[in-house]
C-alpha positions in Angstrom: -8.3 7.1 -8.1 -10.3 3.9 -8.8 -8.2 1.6 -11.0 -11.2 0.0 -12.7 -10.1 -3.2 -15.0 -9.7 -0.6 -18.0 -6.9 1.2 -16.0 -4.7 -1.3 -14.6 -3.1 -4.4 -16.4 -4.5 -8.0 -14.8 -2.1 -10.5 -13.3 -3.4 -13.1 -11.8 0.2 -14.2 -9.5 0.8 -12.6 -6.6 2.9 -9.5 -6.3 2.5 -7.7 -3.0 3.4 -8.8 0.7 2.7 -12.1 2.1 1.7 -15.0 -0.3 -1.7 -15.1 1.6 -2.0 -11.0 0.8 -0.6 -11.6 -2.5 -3.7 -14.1 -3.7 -6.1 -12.1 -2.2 -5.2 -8.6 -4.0 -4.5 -10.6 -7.1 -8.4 -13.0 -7.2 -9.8 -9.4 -6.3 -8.0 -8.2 -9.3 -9.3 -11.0 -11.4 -13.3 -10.7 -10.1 -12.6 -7.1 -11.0 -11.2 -7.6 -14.4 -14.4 -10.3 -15.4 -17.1 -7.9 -13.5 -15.8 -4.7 -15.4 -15.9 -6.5 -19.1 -16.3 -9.8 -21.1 -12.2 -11.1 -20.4 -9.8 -11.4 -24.2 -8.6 -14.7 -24.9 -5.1 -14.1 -23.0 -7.2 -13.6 -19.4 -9.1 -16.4 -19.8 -5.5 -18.1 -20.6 -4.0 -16.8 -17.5 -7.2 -17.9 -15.3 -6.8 -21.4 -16.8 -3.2 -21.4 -16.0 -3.7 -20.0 -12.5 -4.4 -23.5 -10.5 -1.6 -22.6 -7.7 -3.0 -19.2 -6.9 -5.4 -21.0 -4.1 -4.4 -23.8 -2.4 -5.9 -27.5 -3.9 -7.7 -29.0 -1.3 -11.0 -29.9 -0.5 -12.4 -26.2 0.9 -15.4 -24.6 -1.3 -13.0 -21.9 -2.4 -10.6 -24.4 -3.9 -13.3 -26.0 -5.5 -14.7 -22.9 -6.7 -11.5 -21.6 -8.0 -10.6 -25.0 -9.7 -14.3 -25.2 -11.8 -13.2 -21.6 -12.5 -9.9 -22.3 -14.1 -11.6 -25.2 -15.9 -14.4 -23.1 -17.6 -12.0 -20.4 -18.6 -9.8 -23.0 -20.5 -13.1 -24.0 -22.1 -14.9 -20.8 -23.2 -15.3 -19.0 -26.3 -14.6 -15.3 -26.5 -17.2 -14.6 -28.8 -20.2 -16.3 -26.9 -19.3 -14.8 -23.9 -18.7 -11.6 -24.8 -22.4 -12.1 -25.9 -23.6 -13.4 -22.5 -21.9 -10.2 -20.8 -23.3 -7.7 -22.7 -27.3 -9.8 -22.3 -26.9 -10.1 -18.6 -24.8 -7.2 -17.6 -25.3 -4.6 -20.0 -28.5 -5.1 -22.2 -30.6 -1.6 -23.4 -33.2 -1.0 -20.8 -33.1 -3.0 -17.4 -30.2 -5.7 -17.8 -31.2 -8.9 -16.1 -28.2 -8.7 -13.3 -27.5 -5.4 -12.1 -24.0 -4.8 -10.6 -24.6 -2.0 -8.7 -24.2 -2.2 -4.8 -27.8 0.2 -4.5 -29.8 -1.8 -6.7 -29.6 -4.4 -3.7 -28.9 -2.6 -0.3 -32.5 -1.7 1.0 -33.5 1.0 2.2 -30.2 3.0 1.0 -30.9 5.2 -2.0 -28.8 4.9 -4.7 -27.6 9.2 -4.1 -27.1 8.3 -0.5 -25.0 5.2 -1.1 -22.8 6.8 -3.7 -22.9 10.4 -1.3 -21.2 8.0 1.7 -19.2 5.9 -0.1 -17.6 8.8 -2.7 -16.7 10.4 0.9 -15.1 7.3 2.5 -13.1 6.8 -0.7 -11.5 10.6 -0.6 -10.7 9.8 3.0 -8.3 6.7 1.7 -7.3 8.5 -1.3 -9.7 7.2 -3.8 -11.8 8.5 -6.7 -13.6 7.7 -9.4 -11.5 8.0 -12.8 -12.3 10.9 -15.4 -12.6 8.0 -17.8 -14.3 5.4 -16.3 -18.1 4.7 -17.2 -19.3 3.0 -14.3 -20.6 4.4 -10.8 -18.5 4.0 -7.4 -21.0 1.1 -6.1 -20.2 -0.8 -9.4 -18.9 -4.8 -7.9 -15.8 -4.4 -10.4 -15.3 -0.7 -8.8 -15.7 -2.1 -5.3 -13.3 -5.3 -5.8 -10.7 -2.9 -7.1 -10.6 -0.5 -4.0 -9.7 -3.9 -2.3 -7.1 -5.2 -4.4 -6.0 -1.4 -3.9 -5.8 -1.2 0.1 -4.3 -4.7 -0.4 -1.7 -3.4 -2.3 -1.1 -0.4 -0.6 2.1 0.1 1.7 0.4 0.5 5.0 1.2 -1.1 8.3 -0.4 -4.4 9.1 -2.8 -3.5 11.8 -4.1 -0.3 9.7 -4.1 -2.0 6.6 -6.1 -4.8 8.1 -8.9 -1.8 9.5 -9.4 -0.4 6.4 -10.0 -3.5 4.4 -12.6 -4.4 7.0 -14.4 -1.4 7.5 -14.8 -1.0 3.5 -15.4 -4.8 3.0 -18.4 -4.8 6.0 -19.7 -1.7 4.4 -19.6 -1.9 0.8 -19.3 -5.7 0.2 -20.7 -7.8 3.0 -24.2 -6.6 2.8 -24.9 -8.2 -0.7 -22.8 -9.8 -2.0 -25.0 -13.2 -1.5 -27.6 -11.4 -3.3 -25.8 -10.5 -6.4 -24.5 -13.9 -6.8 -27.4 -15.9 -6.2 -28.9 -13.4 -8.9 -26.3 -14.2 -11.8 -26.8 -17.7 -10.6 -30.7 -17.9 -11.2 -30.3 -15.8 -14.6 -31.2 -18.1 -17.1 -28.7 -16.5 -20.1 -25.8 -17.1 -18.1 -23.2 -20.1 -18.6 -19.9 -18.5 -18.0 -20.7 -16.3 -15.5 -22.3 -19.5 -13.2 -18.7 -20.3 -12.4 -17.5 -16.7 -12.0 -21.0 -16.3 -9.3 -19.6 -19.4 -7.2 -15.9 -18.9 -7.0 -17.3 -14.8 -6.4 -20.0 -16.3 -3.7 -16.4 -18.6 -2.0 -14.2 -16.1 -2.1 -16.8 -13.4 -0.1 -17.3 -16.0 2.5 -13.7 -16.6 2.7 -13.2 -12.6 2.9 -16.2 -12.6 5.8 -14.1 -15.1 7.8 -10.8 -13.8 7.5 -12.3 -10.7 8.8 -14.5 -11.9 11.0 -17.9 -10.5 10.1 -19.7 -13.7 10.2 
């Protein structure tokens, strides 16, 4: 099953494994929660309060994550529920789409979701009966990670699937999507969100060695 953000409570400490493996289930966790829906008041709390999840130096996910923190303690829940609902999920064509297929060329969207419903039953995955979204959704996708994350598995096979779902389903455009919530011209909030999303991907890319 797909835990979207509707399914699973979001906690932004770490709970699983290693601290390392702990952060990085729990940031997907929190780009799946903010990509799914506009956040409540008590997640923006929490990402306000979550400095210590990544490490304060001088990297670009550090500073990512820090102007994150800072425009979460600063937003209001009304206005950007707004700017959600304008960018992501306006009637007609929204201005951002959030679908994997809607930026992979070349893939149709029947043969993207064909593939990728199939690699999810091999892990163990499907979509919820309740949720509203597609499998190639970004929230969808940074769930199944927080998921394998999570999941008891050894090291070395954990590691595998994680990279072979990340390279296929994540890797191939994620740029794209963020530099297109970056260049809408409705979106405040959701700047920040794009740049720590953008740092964290790269970060992802690296620790798996897809670069």
């Amino acid at each position: 099953m797909i835990a979207t953000a509707e399914n699973h409570s979001a906690h932004i400490a770490p709970a699983v494994g290693t601290e390392e493996q702990g952060a990085r289930a729990a940031l997907y966790g929190v780009l799946s929660h903010l990509f799914f829906s506009a956040p409540s008041q008590p997640f923006l709390q929490q990402i306000a309060d979550a400095h210590t999840t990544v490490a304060d130096d001088a990297s670009p996910l550090s500073i990512a994550w820090r102007a994150l923190c800072a425009a979460a303690g600063a937003a209001d829940v009304a206005a950007l529920r707004s700017e959600f609902d304008t960018v992501f999920v306006s009637t007609g064509k929204p201005p951002v789409s959030l679908y994997a297929s809607s930026y992979m060329a070349g893939r149709l969207r029947g043969q993207l979701l064909a593939e990728l419903r199939g690699d999810l039953a091999q892990i163990g995955y499907a979509r919820s009966e309740e949720s509203t979204e597609y499998e190639d959704h970004l929230s969808a996708l940074c769930d199944v990670m927080r998921g394998l994350i999570v999941d008891e598995a050894e090291p070395a096979s954990a590691f595998a699937a994680q990279q072979v779902f990340f390279r296929h389903y994540l890797a191939p455009w994620y740029g794209k999507v963020c530099t297109a919530i970056n260049d809408c011209e409705q979106v405040a909030f959701y700047r920040p969100v794009a740049a720590f999303a953008h740092a964290f991907f790269i970060n992802e890319s690296e620790y798996f060695e897809l670069n």
